[in-house]
Backbone bond lengths (Angstrom), bond angles and torsions (degrees), N, CA, C in turn:
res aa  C-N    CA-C-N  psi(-1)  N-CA   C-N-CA  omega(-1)  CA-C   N-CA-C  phi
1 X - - - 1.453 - - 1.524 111.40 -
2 X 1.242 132.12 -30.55 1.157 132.49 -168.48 1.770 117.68 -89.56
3 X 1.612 98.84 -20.91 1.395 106.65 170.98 1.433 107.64 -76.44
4 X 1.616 130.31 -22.08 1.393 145.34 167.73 1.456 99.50 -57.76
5 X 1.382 111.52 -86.90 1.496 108.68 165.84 1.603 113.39 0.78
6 X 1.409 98.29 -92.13 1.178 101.77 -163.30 1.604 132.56 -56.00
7 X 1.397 103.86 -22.04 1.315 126.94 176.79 1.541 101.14 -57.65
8 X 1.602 111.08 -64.61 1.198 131.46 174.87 1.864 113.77 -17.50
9 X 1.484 89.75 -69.59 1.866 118.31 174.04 1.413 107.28 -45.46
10 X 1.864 111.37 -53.27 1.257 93.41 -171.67 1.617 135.50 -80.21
11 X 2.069 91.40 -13.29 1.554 90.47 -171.03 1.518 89.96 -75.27
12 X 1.002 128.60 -43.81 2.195 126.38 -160.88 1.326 94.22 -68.48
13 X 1.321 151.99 -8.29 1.511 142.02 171.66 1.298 113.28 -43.67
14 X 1.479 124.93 -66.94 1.289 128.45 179.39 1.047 115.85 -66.29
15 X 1.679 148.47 -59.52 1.526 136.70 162.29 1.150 101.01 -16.54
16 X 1.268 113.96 -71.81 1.300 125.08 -153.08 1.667 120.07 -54.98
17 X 1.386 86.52 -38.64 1.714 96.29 173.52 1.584 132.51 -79.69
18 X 1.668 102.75 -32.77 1.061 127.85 152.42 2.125 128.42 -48.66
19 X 1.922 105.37 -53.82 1.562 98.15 167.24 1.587 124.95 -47.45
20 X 1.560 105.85 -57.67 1.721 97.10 165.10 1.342 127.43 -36.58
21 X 1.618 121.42 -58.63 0.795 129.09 -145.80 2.030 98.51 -77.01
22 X 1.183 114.01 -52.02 1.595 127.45 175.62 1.302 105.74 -56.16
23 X 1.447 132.16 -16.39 1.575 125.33 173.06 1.533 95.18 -83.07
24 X 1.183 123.29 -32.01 1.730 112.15 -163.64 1.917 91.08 -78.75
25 X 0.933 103.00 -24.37 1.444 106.50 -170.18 1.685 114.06 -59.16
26 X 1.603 111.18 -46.20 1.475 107.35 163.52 0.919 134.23 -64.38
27 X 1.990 117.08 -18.70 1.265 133.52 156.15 1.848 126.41 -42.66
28 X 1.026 89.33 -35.79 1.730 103.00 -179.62 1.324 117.88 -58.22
29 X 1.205 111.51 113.95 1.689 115.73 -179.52 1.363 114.44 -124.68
30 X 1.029 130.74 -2.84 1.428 134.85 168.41 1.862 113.88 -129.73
31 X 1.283 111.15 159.21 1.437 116.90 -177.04 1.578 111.46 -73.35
32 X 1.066 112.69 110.97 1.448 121.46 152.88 1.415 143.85 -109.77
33 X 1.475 131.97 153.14 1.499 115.43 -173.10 1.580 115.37 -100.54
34 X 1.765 108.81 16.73 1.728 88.82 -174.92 1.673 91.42 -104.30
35 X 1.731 108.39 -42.38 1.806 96.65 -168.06 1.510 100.15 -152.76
36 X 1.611 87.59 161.78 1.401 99.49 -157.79 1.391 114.93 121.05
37 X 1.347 136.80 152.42 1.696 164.70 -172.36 1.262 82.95 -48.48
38 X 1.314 145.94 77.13 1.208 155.25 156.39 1.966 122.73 -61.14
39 X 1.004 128.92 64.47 1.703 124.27 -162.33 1.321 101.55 -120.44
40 X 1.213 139.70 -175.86 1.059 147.13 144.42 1.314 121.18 -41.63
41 X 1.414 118.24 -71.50 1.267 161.13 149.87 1.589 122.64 -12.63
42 X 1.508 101.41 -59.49 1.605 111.61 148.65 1.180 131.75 -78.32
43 X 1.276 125.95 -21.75 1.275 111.70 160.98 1.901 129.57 -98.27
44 X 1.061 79.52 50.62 1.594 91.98 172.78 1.379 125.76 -61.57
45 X 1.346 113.78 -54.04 1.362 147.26 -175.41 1.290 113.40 -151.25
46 X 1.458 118.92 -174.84 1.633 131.56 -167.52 1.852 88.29 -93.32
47 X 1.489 131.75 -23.94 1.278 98.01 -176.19 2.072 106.12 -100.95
48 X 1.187 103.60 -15.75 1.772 98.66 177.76 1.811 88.01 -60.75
49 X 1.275 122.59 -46.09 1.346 126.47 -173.85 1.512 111.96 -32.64
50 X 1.376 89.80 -90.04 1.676 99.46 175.61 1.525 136.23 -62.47
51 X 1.354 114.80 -5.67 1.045 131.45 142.28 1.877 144.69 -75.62
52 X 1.703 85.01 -18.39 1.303 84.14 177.58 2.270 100.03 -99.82
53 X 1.510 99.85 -17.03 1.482 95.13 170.56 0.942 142.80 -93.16
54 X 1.697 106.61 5.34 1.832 127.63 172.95 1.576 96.49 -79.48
55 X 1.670 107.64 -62.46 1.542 109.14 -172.83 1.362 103.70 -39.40
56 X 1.311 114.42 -68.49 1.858 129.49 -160.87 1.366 89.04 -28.37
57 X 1.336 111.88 -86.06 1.669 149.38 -177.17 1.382 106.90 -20.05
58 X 1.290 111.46 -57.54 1.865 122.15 171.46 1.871 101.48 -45.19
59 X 1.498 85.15 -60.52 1.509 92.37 -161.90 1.871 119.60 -53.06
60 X 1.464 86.36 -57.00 1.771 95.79 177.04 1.832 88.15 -58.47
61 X 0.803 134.52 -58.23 1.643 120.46 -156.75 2.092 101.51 -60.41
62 X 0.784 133.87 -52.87 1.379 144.03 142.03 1.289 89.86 -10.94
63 X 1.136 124.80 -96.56 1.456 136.78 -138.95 1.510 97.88 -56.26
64 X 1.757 105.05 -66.00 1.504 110.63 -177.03 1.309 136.41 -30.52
65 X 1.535 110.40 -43.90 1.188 161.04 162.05 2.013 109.91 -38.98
66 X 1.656 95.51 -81.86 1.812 81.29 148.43 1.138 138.84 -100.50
67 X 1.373 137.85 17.85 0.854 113.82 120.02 1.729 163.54 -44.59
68 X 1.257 113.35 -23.52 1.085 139.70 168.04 1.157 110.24 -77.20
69 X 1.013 152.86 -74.66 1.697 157.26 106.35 1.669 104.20 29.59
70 X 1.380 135.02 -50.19 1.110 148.58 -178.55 1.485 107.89 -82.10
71 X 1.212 107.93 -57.93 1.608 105.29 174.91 1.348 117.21 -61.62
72 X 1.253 117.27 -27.86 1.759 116.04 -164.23 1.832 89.70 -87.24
73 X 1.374 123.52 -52.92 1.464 102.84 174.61 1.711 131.48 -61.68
74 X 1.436 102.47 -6.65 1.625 109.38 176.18 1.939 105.69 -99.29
75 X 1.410 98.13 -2.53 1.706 94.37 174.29 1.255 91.01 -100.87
76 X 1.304 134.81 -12.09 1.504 108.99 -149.72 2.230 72.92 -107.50
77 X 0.894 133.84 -47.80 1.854 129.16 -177.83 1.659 81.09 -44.37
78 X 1.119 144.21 -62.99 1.887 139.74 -159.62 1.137 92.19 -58.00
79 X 1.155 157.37 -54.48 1.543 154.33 -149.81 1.379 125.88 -25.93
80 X 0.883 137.11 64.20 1.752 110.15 -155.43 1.955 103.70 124.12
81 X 1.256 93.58 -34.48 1.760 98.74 171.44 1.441 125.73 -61.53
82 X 1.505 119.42 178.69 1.417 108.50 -167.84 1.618 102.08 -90.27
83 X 1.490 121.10 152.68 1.601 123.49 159.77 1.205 116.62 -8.38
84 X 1.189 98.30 -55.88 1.945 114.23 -132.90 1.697 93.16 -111.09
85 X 1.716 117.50 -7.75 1.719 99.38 155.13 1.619 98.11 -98.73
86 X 1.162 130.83 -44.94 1.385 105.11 170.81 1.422 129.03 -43.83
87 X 1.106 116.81 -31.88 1.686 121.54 167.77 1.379 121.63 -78.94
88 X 1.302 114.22 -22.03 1.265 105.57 158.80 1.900 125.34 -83.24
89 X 0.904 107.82 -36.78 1.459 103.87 157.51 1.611 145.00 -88.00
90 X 1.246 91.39 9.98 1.151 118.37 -165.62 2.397 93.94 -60.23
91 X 1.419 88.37 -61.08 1.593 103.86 175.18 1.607 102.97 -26.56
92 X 1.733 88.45 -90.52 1.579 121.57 -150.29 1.565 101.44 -57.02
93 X 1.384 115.69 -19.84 1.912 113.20 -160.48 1.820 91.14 -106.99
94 X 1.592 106.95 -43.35 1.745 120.69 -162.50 1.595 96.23 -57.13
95 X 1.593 91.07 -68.99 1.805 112.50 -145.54 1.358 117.23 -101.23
96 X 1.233 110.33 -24.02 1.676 105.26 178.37 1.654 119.83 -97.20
97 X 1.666 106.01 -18.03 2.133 93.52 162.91 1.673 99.27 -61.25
98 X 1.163 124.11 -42.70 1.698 103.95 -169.45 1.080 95.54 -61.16
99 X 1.204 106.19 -82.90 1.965 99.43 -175.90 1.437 120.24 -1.54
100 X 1.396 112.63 -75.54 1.581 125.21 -178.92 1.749 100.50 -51.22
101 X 1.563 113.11 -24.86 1.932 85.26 -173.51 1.421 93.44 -128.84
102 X 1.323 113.57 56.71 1.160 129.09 146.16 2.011 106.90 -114.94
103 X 1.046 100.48 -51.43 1.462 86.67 170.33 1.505 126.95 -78.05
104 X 1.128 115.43 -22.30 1.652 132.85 153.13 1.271 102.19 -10.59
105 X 2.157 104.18 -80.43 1.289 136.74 -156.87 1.538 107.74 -80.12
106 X 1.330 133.14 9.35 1.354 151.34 163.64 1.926 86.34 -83.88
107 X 1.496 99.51 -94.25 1.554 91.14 -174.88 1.236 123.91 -26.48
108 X 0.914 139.27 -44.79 1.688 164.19 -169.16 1.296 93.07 -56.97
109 X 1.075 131.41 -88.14 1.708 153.92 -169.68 2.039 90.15 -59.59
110 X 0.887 120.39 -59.68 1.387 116.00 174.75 1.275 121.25 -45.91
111 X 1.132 133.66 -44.65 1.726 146.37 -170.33 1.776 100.00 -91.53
112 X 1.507 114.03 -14.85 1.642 100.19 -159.48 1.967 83.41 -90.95
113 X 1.824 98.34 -41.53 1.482 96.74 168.10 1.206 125.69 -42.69
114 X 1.337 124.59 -60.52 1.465 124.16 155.19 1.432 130.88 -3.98
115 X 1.577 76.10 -76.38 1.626 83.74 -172.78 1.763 120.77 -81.34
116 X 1.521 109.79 6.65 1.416 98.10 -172.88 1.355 94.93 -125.10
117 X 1.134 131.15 2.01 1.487 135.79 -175.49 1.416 101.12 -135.59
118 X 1.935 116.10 143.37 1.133 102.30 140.75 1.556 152.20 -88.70
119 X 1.569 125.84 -141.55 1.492 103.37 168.91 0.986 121.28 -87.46
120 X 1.336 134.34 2.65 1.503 123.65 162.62 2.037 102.48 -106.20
121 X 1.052 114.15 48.79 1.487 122.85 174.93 1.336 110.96 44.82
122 X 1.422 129.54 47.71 1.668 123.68 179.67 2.185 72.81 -106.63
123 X 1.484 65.58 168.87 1.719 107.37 173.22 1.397 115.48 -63.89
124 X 1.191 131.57 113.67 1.959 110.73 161.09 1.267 128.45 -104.50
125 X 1.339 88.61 120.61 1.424 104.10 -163.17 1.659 108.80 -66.85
């Protein structure tokens, strides 16, 4: 039970750390260099900016959101299971869908920049 526990703790760490962090992210209205949708691309100007850190921000909060929700019903099917299949899936099922839609939501926010800004960050009309 306690390797459950802990399993538990470690897959919800990142959601978890991530929802805070993606709400401050839509908060962002001016360019800064410690946090926030940091790209080339977004920091063009104050609107690739705030446009590229509402989307992000939406998205990770979305994501965080089910994820957490996702992980807690795939800890709670392990319950009662052996160590060593919770440890083996623990990776491929826990830690690597965020992974994958964290860089997903990079592309995502990258291509919407694209397409709604040009390369010197004006508007397209």
């Amino acid at each position: 039970m306690s390797t459950w526990i802990i399993s538990l703790i470690s897959i919800l760490i990142i959601p978890i750390i991530i929802l805070p962090l993606s709400l401050i992210m839509i908060k962002f209205k001016s360019i800064n260099y410690i946090f926030g949708y940091r790209t080339t691309r977004s920091m063009k100007n104050e609107n690739t900016w705030v446009y590229a850190n509402t989307l992000s921000g939406k998205l990770l909060a979305f994501g965080s959101l089910a994820f957490i929700v996702l992980d807690v019903i795939f800890m709670l099917i392990m319950l009662g299971k052996s160590e060593n299949l919770l440890s083996a899936l623990l990776l491929p099922v826990g830690f690597a869908p965020i992974l994958l839609y964290l860089i997903v939501s990079i592309v995502i926010v990258e291509l919407k920049l694209k397409s709604k800004f040009d390369k010197n960050g004006n508007l397209i009309k």
